[in-house]
C-alpha positions in Angstrom: 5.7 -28.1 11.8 7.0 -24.5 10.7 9.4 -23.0 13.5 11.0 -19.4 13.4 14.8 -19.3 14.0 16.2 -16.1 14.9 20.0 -16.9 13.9 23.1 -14.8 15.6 26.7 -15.5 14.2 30.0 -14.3 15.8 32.9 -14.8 13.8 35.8 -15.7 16.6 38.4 -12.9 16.3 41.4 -13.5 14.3 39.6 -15.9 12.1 41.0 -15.5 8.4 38.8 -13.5 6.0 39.0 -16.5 3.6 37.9 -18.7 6.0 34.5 -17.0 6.6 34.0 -17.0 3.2 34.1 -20.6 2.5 32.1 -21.3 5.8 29.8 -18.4 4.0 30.0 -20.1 0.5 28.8 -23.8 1.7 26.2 -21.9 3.8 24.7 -21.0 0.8 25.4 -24.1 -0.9 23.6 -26.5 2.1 20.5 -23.5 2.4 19.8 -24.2 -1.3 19.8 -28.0 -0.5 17.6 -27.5 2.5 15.3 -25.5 0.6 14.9 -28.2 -1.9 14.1 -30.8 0.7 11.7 -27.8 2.0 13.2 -27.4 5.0 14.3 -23.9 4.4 11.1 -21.6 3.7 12.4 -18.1 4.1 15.3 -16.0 5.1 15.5 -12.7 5.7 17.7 -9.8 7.7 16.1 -7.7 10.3 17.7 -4.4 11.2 21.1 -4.5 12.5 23.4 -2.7 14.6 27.2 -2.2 13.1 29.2 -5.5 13.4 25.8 -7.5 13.8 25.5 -10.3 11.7 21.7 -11.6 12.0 19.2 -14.2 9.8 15.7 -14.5 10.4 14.7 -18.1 9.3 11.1 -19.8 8.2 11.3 -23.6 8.9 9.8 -26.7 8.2 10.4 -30.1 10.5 8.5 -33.1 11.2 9.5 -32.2 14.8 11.7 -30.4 17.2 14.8 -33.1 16.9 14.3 -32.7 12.9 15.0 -29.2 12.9 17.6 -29.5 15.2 19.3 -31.7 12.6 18.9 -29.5 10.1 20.2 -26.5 12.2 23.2 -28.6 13.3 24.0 -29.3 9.8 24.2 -25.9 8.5 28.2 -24.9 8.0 27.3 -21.5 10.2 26.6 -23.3 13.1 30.0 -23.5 14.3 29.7 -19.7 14.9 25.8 -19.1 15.3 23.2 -19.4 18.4 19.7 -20.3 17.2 16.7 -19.2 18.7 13.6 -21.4 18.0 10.4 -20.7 18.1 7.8 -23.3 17.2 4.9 -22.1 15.1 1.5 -23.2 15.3 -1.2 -23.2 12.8 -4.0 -20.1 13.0 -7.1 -20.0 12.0 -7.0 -16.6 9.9 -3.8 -17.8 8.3 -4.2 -17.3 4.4 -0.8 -19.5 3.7 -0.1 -17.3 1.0 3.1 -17.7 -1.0 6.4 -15.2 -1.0 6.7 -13.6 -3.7 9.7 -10.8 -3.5 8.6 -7.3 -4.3 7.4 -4.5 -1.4 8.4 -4.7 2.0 7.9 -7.5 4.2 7.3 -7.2 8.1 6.9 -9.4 10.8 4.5 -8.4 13.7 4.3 -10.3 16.9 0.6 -9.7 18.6 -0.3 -10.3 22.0 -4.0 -9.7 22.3 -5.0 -8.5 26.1 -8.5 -8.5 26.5 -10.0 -5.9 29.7 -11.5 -7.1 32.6 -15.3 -6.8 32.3 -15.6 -6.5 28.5 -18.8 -8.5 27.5 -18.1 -11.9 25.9 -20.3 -10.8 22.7 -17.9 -7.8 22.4 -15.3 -10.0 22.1 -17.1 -12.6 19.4 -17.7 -9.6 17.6 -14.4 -8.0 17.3 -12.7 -11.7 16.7 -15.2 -12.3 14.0 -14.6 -8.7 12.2 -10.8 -9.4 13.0 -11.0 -13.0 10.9 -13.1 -11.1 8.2 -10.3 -8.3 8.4 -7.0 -10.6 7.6 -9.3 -11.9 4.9 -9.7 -8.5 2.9 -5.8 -7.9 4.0 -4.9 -11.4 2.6 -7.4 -10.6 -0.4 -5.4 -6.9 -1.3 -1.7 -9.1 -0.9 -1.2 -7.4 2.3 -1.0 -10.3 4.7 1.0 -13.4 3.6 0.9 -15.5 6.9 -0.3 -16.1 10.3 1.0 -18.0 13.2 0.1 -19.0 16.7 2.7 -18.5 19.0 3.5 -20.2 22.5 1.5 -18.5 25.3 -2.0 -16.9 25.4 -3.4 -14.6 23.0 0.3 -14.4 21.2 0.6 -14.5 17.5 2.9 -13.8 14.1 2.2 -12.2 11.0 4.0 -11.6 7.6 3.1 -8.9 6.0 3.9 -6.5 2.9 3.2 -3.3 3.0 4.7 0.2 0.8 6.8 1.1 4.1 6.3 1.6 7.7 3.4 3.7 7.8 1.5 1.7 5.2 2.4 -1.1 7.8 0.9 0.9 11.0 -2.2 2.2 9.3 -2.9 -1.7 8.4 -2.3 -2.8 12.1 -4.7 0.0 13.0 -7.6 -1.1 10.6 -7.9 -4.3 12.5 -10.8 -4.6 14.9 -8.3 -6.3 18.1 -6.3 -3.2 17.4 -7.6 -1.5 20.9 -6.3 -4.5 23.1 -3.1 -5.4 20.9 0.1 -5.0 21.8 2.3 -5.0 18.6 6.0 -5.3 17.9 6.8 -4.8 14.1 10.1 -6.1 12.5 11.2 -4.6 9.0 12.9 -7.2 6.5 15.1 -6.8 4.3 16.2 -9.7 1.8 18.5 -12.1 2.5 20.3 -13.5 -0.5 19.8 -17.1 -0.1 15.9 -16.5 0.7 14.2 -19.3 -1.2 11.6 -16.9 -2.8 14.1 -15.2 -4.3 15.2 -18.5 -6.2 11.7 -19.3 -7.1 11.2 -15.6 -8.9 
């Protein structure tokens, strides 16, 4: 199973610089590790506020308790709250691989269809949405797409020039009118696996 962890660390007051930077040091250390045994997929660092300190996280686990594990073993921990989501397999996902370069985005989707929209209305749109994210996928656009808990809820990583390359690819898909969307820049993280592999 692939989970997203949204990772927040608070460094107690008082707490030595070198300190942090040791726990910081085997952080990186045990990531690498993880990675290797592919539980780490990706990292990367939405926007933050001053004095935030924030990782989002790609995961891979047999199963809830196996992630936990591997959470628990990260030297962070003793600072951070994690914030799990389990991912479920889509059927537009194109599973394409990172490779570092333009600007990645996360997008959540919840997809709210009206009352009294005609069911062929809505096979049409979903079929020209699944023929959409394969053009996207096609032109390196979208890298990967999740189900998330709840109804009509999904995740997407995507690259894109900048923001408003982003939008303007949101708008071009067909579920666009019934979509709620909330976009996420990223920025690298320094011990994001891809970033090894390049």
């Amino acid at each position: 199973m692939e989970y997203l962890v949204t990772m927040t660390t608070h460094v107690p007051q008082g707490t030595p610089e070198q300190a942090v930077a040791d726990v910081r040091a085997r952080e990186a250390a045990h990531t690498a590790e993880l990675a290797g045994q592919g539980h780490v997929l990706r990292l990367w660092r939405p926007p933050l506020r001053p004095g935030e300190w924030r990782t989002l996280g790609l995961f891979a686990a047999a199963d809830d308790a196996q992630l936990q594990q591997v959470l628990a073993s990260m030297p962070l921990r003793v600072w951070r709250t994690d914030e799990v989501t389990p991912l479920a397999a889509h059927p537009n996902d194109p599973g394409r691989p990172a490779r570092p370069g333009a600007t990645e985005f996360l997008t959540t989707f919840a997809v709210s269809v009206p009352a009294g929209v005609p069911g062929q209305a809505v096979a049409d749109a979903e079929a020209g949405e699944a023929q959409r994210t394969r053009e996207l996928a096609a032109q390196g656009h979208l890298l990967r797409l999740w189900r998330l808990p709840g109804q009509g809820h999904a995740l997407g990583l995507w690259r894109a020039r900048d923001a408003a390359e982003m939008q303007a690819i949101l708008r071009s898909l067909p579920l666009d009118p019934w979509m709620t969307v909330e976009t996420t820049p990223l920025t690298p993280h320094p011990s994001d696996p891809a970033l090894a592999a390049s």
